[in-house]
N, C-alpha and C positions, 0 to 999 in steps of 0.2 A: 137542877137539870131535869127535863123533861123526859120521859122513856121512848119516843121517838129519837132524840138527838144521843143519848146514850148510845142504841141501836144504832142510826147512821155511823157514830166514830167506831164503835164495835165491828161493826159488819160492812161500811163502805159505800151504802145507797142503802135507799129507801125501801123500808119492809113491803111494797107493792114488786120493786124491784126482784125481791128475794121471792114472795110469791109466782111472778111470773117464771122465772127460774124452776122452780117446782113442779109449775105447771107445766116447763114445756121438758123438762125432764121424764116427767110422769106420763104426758104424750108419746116421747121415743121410747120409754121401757113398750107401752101398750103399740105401737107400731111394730116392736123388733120380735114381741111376743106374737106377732100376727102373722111375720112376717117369715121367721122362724118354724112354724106350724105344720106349711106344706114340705116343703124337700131343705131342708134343714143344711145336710153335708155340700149342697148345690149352692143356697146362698150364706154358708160359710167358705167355699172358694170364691164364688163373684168377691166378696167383701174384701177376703186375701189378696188378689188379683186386682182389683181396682187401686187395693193401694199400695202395691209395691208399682201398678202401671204408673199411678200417680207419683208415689217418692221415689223412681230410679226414672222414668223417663220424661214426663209431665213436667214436674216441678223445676228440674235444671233447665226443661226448653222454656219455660215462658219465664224463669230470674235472667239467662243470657237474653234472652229478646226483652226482656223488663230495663237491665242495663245498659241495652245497645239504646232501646230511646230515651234514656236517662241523658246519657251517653250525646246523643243527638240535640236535644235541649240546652243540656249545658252547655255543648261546643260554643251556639250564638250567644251564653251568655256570658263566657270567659269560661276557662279551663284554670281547675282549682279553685273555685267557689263553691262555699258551703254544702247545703244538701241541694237534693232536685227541686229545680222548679215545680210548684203546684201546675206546671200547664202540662207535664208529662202526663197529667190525670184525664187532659183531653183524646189520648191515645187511650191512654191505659181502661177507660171508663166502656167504650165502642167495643174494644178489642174482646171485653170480658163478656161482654153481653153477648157477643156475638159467637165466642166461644160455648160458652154455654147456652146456648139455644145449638148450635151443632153439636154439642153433645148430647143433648137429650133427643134432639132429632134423627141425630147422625144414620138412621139406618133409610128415614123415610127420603132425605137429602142427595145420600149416594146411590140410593135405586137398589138399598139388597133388600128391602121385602115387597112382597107386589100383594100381598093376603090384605092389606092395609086401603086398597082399592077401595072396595065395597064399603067398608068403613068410613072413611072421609072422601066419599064418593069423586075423588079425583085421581086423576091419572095418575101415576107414579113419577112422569118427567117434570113435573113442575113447581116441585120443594126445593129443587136446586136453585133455579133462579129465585125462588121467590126469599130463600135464604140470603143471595146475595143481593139482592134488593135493600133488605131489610138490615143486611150489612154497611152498604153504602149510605141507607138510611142515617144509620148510625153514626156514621162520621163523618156526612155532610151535617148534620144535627150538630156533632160535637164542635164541627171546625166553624157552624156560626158562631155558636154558644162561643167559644173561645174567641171570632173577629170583635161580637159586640162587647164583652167582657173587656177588651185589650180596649175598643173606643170610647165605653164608659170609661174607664180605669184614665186614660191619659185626657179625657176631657179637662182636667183643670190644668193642666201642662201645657196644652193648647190655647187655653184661654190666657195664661199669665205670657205666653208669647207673642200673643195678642194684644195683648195689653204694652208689650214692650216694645212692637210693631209701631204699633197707635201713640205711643209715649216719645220714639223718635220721630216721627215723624212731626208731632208737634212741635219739638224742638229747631225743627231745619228750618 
């Protein structure tokens, strides 16, 4: 037994695997040491505060709205069938991006800082639209990506009816 395949069953992937791991570990200690530096007691409450915002108000609202389109999917496919459709991912996939791009945005979106002007030499009114632009972007993208998936996918279904079409009628 070779001491790479040892390592794999020992540890689970590949020693590249566990390097990268190290490295990106070793990058958050050197970001949190950076980060830490200037107002310490300031971004020890953001941290506090972001995750209780996340674990008590965040995280219930988007698993009920996660379930209601779960919820939504299944109905067309029967009620009481297994897990969720992989097409709930064509919601879920738009929804998230678009989430987090209004989070990281969120202040330049809702118009609370105007200091930001001079910097991205634009107006302040025009992050909103162009957010939801870039929102609708998103799920007209998703809901072709899902039409052409759903025409691929049933193409041989089509043709064997086709064929069974063409097969009576030869018959008559």
């Amino acid at each position: 037994m070779s001491g790479t395949t040892a390592f794999r069953r020992r540890y689970g992937a590949s020693p590249l695997h566990l390097l990268l791991v190290l490295a990106s570990f070793a990058l958050a200690v050197y970001a949190g040491v950076r980060l830490l530096k200037g107002d310490t007691l300031g971004v020890a409450l953001w941290f506090v505060g972001a995750a209780l915002l996340h674990d008590l108000v965040l995280l219930p609202l988007y698993s009920v709205t996660d379930r209601a389109v779960q919820l939504l999917f299944r109905g067309r496919a029967g009620a009481g069938e297994g897990p969720p459709r992989p097409s709930v991912n064509y919601v879920r996939v738009p929804a998230c991006v678009s989430g987090l791009l209004l989070l990281v945005w969120w202040p330049l979106i809702l118009r609370r800082v105007s200091r930001y002007t001079a910097a991205t030499g634009l107006p302040a009114d025009v992050f909103l639209g162009r957010w939801l632009l870039i929102t609708a972007g998103l799920f007209i993208a998703s809901a072709a990506t899902f039409l052409v998936r759903g025409w691929h996918e049933s193409g041989p279904r089509r043709r064997a009816a086709r064929r069974q079409r063409q097969g009576r009628r030869a018959t008559k």
